[in-house]
LUMSE-453081 format. One line per field, with one value per residue (C-alpha): residue number from 0; x, y, z. Coordinates in Angstrom, 2 decimals. Layout:
% residues N
num (NUM,...) .
X (X,...) .
Y (Y,...) .
Z (Z,...) .
% end
This chain:
% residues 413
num (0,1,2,3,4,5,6,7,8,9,10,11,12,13,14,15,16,17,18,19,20,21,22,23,24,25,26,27,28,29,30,31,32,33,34,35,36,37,38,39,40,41,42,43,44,45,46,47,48,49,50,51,52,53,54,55,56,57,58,59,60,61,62,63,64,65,66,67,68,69,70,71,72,73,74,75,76,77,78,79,80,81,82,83,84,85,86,87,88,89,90,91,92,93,94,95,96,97,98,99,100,101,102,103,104,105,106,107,108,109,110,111,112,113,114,115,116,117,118,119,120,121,122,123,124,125,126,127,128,129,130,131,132,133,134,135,136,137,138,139,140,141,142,143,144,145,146,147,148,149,150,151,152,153,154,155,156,157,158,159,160,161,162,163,164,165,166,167,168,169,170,171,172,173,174,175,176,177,178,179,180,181,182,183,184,185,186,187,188,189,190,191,192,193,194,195,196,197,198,199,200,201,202,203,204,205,206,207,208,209,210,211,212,213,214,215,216,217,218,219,220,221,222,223,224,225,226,227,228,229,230,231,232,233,234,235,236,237,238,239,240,241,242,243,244,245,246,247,248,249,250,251,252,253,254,255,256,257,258,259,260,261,262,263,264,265,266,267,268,269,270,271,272,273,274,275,276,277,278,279,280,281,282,283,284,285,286,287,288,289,290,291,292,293,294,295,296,297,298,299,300,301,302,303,304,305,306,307,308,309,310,311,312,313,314,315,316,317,318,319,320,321,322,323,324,325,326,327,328,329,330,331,332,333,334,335,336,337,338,339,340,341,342,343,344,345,346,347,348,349,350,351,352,353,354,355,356,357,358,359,360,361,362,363,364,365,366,367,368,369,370,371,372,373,374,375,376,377,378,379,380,381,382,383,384,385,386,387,388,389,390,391,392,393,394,395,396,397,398,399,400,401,402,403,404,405,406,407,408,409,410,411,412) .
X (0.23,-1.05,-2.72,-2.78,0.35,-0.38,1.65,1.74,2.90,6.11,6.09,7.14,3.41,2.16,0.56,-0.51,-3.68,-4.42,-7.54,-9.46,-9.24,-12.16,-12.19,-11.50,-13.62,-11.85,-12.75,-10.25,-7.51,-5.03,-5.21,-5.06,-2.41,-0.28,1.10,4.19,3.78,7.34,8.47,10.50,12.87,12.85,14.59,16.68,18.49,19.41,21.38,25.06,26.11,27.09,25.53,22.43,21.62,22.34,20.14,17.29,17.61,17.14,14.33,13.04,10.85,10.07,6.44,5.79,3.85,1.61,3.94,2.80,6.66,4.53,2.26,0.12,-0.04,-2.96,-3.75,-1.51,-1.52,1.57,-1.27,-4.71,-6.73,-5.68,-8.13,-10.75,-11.91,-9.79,-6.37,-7.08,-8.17,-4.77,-2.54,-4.11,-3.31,0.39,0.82,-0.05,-0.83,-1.34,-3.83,-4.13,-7.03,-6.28,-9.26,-11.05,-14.76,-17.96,-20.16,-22.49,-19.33,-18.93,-15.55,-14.32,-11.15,-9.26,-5.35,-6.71,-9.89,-8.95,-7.75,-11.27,-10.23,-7.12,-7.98,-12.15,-14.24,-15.56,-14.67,-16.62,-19.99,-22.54,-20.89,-18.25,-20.26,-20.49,-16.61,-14.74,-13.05,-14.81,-12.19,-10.44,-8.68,-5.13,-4.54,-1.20,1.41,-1.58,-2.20,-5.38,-7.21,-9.47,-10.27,-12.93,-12.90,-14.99,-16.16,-18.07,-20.16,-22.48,-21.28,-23.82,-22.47,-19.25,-19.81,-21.06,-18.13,-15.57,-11.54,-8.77,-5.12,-3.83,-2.54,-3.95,-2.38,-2.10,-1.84,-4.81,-7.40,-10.06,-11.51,-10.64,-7.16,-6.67,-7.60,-5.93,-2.00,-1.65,2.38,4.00,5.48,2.38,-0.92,-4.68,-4.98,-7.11,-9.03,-10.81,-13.56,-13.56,-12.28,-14.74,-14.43,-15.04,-16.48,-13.91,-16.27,-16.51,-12.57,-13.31,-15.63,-13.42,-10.21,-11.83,-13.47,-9.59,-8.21,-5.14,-4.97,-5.42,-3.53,-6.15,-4.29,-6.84,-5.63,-5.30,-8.31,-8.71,-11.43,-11.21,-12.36,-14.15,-16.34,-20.24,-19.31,-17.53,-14.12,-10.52,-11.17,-14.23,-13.17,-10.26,-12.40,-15.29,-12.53,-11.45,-15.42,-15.88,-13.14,-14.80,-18.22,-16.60,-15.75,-12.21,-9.22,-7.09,-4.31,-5.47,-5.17,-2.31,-3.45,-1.90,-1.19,0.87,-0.54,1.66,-1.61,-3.95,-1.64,-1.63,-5.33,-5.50,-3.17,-4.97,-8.43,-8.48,-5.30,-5.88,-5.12,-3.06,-0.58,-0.34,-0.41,2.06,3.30,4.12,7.14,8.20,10.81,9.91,8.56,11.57,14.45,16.34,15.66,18.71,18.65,21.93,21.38,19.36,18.94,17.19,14.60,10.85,10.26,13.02,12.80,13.28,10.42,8.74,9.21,8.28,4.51,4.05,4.66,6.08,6.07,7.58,6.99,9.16,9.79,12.26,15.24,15.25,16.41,19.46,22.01,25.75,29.25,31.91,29.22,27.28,24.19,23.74,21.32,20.98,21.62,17.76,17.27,20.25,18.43,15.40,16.29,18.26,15.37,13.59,10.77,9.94,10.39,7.86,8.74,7.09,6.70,8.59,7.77,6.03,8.53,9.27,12.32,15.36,17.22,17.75,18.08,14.14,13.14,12.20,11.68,15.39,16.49,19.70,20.73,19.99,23.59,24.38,20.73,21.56,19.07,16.02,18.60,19.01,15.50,16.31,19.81,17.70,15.35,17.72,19.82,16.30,15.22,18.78,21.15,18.08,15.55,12.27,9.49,7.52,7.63,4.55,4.57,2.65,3.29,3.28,4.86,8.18,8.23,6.74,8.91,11.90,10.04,9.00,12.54,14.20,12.48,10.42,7.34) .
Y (-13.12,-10.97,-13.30,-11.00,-9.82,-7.48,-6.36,-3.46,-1.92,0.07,2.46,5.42,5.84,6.27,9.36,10.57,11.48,8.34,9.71,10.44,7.00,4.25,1.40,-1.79,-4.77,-7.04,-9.91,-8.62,-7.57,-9.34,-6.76,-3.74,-1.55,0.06,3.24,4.90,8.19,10.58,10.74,7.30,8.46,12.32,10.39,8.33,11.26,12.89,9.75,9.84,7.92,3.86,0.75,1.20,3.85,1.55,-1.05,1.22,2.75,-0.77,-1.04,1.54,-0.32,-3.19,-4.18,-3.14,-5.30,-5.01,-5.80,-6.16,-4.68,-1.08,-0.08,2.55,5.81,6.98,6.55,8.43,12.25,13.78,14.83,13.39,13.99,11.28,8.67,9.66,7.30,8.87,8.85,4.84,4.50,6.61,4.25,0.72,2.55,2.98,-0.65,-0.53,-4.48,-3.13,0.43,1.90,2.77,5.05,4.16,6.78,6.44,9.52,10.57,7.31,4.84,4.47,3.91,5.96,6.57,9.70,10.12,11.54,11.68,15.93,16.45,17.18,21.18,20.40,17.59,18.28,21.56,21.29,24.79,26.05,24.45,24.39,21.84,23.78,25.02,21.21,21.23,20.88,24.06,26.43,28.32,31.57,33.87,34.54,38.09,38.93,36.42,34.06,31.65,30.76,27.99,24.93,21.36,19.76,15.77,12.80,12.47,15.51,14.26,11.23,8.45,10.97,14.27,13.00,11.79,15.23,16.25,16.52,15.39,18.36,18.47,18.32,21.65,24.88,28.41,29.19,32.58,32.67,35.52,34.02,30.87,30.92,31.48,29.06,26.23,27.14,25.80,23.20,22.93,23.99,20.63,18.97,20.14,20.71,19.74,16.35,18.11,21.02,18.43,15.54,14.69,11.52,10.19,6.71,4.71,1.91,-0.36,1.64,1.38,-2.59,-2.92,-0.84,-2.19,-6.33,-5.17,-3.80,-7.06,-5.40,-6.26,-4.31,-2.04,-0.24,1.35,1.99,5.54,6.88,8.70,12.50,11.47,10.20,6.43,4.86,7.38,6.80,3.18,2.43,0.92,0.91,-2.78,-2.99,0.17,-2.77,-5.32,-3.36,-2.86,-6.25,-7.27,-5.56,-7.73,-10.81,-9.35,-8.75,-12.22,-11.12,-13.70,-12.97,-13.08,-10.36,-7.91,-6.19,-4.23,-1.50,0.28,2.28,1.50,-2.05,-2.77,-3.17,-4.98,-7.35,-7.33,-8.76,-11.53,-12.36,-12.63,-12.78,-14.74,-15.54,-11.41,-10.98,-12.85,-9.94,-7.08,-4.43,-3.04,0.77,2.34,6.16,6.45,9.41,12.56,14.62,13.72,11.38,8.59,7.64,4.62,3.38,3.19,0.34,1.97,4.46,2.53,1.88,-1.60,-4.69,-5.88,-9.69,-8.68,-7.65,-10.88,-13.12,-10.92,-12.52,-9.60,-11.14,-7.26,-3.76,-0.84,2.45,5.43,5.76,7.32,4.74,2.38,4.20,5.74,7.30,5.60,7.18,9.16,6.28,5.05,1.90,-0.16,1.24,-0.64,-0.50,-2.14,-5.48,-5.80,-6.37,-8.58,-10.21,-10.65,-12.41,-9.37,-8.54,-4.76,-2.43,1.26,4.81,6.68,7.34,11.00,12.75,14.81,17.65,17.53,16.49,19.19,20.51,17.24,15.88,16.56,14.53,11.30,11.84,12.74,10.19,10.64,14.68,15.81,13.37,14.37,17.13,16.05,14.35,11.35,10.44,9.18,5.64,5.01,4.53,2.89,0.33,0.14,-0.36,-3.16,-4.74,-4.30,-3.77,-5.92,-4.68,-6.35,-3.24,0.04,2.85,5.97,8.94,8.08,4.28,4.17,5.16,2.19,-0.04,0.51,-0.19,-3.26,-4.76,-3.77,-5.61,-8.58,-8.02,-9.68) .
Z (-0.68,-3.21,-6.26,-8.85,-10.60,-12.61,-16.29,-18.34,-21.06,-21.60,-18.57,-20.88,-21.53,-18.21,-16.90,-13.82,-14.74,-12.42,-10.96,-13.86,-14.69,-14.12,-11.61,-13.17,-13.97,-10.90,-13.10,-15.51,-12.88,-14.90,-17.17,-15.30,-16.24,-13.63,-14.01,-12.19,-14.39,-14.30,-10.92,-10.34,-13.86,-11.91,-8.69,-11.20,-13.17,-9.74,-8.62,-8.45,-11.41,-9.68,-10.53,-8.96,-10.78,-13.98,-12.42,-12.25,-15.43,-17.01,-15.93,-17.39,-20.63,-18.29,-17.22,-13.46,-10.85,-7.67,-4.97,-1.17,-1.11,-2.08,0.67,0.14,2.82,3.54,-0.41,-2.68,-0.66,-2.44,-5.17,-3.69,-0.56,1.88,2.97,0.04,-2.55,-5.18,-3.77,-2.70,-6.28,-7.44,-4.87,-6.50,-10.03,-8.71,-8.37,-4.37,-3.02,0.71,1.29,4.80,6.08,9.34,11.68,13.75,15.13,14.99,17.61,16.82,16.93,13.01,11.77,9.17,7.01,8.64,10.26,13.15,15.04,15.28,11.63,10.09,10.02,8.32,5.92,5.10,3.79,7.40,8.40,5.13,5.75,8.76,10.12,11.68,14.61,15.96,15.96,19.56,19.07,16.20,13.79,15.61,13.63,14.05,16.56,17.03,18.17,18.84,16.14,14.34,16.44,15.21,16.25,14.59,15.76,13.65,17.18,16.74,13.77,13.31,10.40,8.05,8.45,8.05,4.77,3.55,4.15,0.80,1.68,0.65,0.98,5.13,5.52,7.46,7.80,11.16,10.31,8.83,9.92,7.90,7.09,3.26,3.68,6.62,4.35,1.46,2.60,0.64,0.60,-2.98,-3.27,-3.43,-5.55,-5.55,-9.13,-8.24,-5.09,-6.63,-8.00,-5.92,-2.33,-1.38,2.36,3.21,6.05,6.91,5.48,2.47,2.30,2.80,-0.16,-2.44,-1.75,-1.85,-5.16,-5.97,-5.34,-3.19,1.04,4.17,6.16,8.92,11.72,14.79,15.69,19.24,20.10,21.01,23.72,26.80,26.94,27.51,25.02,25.60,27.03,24.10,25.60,24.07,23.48,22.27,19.63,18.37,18.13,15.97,13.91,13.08,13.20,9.99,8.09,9.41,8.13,4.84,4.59,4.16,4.94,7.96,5.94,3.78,6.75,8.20,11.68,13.08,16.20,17.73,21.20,22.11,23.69,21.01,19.71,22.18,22.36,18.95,19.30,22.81,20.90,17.51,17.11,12.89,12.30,15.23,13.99,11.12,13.40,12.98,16.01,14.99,16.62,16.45,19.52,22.05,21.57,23.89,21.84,23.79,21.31,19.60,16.76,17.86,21.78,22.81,26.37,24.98,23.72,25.02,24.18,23.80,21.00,22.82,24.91,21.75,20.16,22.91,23.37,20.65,18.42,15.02,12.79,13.68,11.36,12.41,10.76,8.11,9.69,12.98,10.69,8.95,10.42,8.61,8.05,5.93,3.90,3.35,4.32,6.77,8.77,12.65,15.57,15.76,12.70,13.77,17.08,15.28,12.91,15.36,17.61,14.60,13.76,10.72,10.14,7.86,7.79,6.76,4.95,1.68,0.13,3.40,3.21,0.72,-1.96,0.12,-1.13,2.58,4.27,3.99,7.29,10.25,8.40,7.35,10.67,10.86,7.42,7.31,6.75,3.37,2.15,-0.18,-3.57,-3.83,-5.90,-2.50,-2.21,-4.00,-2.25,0.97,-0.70,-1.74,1.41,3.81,1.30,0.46,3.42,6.44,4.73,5.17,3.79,3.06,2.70,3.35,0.45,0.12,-3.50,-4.21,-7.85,-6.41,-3.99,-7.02,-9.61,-7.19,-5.93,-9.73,-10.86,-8.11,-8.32,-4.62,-4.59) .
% end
């Protein structure tokens, strides 16, 4: 468990200025101050008056804590470029005790910090340096009906060049017909008001270093890769275990780490070999891509969640909405979510605020709740129902204060 609980002063002077902000001395880590900044009292006022809303509320003068309950996605990307130094920085700020590292590999078999080992066109300044010729599929212009066309891969780029390389807000304009306005899509709901200046990637054991000197725990998910494997000899296997290596070369505790995967066989891997952070791996579940995936119909399912269980597979992390489902206008744990309790796993899910104000339903991560989800006041009711009536022990955000200021108001370590 985390060590270090962390107090601050009254939250109404926070700011979210959180990036301009130094690191702290970790030998004075008890005195950090974490800051939630506007938003969680923004999601408060648009709650239907009820006595959660008067729970929250009296909160709101109350020192906040790091909580492992407040996992950090990606870093903080509603407002920073994911995976860069600044939104892990922003996330640990927030009051963050776990930060994910997504884990893809370069040309030269690095690991680095990235969602995907193909998002360096959508989430990097790739496109607008010299760089962009090495990419698997250089930028095309948009012509017609036929959209604009990129695919630059950190498979495409040695551990170097990718760190030359500055991290901007995951969007791209696929209508683009030039390069400038391609990369400049940056969703209204979020902001490039932290990524005009900085944007720093991050080797995963960069991310290592930062986050040990931090004083918060692990989260690295080993992503699928875009290459066929093995990729120059370098195996599926042997890609899992490098990644775990560099924890154990870090002379970070097991216990520390959370793995991820959403490939049931690198799970299994790491409980098979390196038993001490298998035990912590979390097995990441996100139904089936054609639809016919239904939270409440256990034949619809890929894996049992008995089967799960006796693999040796002890957490589950799926998305939001395949734990919820709707009764009387009211929000309720799935079917998914009893079975997997019942089966005795304990259940993670993702990822609060990827979506845009809920005003229209929120989107695929609401999918099961879509036709209640009129207001972004909605946002803490699942909150509160995933944590109190499901009883998940953690909970990814693309904006960790909202997740910690439930967490250090409800008492959730």
């Amino acid at each position: 468990m985390f060590s270090k609980t962390v107090f601050l002063a009254p939250l109404v002077c926070a700011t979210l200025a959180i990036g301009t902000l130094a690191l702290p001395d970790p030998s004075q880590a008890a005195d950090d101050l974490i800051t939630v900044g506007p938003r969680p009292y923004y999601l408060i006022d648009r709650m239907e008056d009820g006595p959660l809303k008067d729970a929250l509320l009296a909160c709101a003068d109350k020192p906040v804590h790091r909580t492992l309950f407040s996992i950090s996605h990606r870093g903080a990307p509603l407002q920073f470029p994911e995976h860069t130094r600044e939104a892990y920085q922003a996330a640990y700020r927030m009051g963050a005790g776990i930060i994910e590292c997504d884990v893809a590999f370069t040309k030269d078999k690095q690991l680095v910090c990235r969602h995907a080992q193909n998002d360096l066109h959508t989430t990097t300044n790739i496109l607008a340096t010299p760089l962009a010729e090495k990419c698997s599929q250089p930028f095309v212009p948009a012509q017609g009906d036929t959209p604009a066309q990129a695919e630059c891969r950190t498979s495409d780029l040695t551990q170097d060049e990718f760190l030359s390389l500055k991290g901007k807000m995951d969007a791209a304009d696929k209508t683009a017909t030039t390069v400038e306005a391609y990369m400049n899509a940056t969703p209204d709901w979020r902001t490039d008001l932290y990524s005009s200046e900085v944007g720093t990637v991050m080797t995963h054991a960069q991310y290592i270093a930062l986050i040990h000197d931090l004083g918060a725990q692990f989260t690295p998910e080993l992503k699928a890769p875009a290459v066929e494997m093995p990729f120059d000899g370098f195996t599926q296997q042997a890609y899992a275990q490098k990644m775990i290596d560099e924890y154990k070369a870090a002379g970070v505790a097991p216990e520390d780490v959370w793995p991820q995967s959403f490939n049931l066989d690198d799970i299994l891997y790491w409980i098979k070999n390196e038993p001490a952070f298998g035990k912590q791996a979390v097995f990441l579940d996100e139904g089936t891509e054609d639809g016919s995936w239904d939270n409440m119909n256990p034949d619809t399912w890929v894996h049992s969640m008995a089967d799960l269980k006796a693999q040796g597979v002890n957490y589950i992390a799926p998305a939001l909405w395949m734990l919820v489902t709707t009764k009387d206008g009211k929000i309720v744990p799935s079917r998914y979510a009893e079975e997997a309790k019942a089966a005795g796993l304990k259940i993670i899910t993702w990822s609060l605020e990827r979506s845009g104000p809920l005003g229209t339903g929120g989107g695929w991560y609401y999918t099961s709740i879509n036709d209640i989800t009129k207001s972004d006041g909605m946002m803490y009711e699942l909150v509160n129902v995933l944590a109190k009536d499901v009883g998940v022990i953690g909970m990814f955000s693309d904006w960790p204060a909202t997740v910690s200021y439930y967490a250090s108001c409800m008492g959730l370590k």
